[in-house]
C-alpha positions as semicolon CSV with decimal commas, in nm:
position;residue;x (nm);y (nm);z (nm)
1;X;3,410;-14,619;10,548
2;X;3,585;-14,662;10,246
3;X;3,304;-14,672;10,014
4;X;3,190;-14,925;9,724
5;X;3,354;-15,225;9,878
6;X;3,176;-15,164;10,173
7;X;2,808;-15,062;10,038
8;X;2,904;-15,398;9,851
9;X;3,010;-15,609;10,151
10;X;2,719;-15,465;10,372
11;X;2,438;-15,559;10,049
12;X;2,580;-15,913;10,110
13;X;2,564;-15,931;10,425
14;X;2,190;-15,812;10,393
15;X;2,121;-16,072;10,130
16;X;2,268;-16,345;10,317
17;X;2,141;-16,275;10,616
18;X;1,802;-16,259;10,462
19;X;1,843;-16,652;10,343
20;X;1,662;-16,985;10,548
21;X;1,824;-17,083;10,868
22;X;1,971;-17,365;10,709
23;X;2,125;-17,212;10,404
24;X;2,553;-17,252;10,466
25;X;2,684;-16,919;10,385
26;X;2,458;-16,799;10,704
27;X;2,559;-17,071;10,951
28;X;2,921;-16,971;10,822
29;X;2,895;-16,605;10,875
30;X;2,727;-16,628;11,251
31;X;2,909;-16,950;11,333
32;X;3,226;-16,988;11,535
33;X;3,532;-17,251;11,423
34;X;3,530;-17,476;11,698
35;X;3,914;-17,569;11,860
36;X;4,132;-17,409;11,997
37;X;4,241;-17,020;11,856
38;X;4,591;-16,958;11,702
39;X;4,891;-16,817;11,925
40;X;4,931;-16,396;11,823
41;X;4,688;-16,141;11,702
42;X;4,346;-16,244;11,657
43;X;4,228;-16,238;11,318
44;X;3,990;-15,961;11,222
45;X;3,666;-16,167;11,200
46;X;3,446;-16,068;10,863
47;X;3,127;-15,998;11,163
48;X;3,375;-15,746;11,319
49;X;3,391;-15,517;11,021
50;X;3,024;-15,532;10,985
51;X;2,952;-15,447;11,345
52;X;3,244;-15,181;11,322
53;X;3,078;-15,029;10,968
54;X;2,684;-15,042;11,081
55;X;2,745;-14,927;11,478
56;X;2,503;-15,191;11,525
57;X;2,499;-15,519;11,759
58;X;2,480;-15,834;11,573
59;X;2,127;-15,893;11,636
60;X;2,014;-15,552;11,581
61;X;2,214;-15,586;11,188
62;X;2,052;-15,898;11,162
63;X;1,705;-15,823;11,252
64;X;1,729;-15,500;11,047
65;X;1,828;-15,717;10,723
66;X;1,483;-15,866;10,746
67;X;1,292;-15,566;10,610
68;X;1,531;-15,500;10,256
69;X;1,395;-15,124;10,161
70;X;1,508;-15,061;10,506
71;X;1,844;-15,211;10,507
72;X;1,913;-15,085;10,179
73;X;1,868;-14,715;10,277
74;X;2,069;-14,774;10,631
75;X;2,351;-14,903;10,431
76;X;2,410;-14,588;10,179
77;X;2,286;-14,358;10,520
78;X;2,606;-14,534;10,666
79;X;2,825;-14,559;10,376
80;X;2,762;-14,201;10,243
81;X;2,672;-13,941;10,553
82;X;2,512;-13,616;10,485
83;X;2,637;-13,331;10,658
84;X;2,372;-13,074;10,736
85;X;2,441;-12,731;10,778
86;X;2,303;-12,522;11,024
């Protein structure tokens, strides 16, 4: 991972995720654009990176948001990996 920016993207994505059902931001960041997709490469979608960063499925991410101390501590675990010796 390439550090702040992520601990920083993954800490929003906790926060938002954390918001009411109804809140915008959240129905943005789970919601597909409806129509028809462009012609070439697909666009790297924002829930890509997070699923790519974490390791996790969607659901598990978002479920594991819920509980902050926890989410908080998987996100520098991620972000920053010990390597143990021995």
């Amino acid at each position: 991972m390439n550090g702040r920016r992520n601990i920083f993207t993954l800490a929003y994505y906790g926060h938002t995720m954390r918001k009411q059902w109804s809140c915008l931001e959240k129905e943005i960041m789970q919601g597909t654009m409806p129509g028809a997709r462009r012609r070439g490469r697909p666009r790297t979608a924002w829930m890509d990176n997070i699923k790519k960063w974490t390791g996790l499925s969607v659901e598990e991410s978002s479920r594991m948001t819920e509980d902050r101390d926890k989410w908080r501590k998987y996100v520098h675990g991620v972000v920053n990996p010990r390597i143990e010796d021995g």
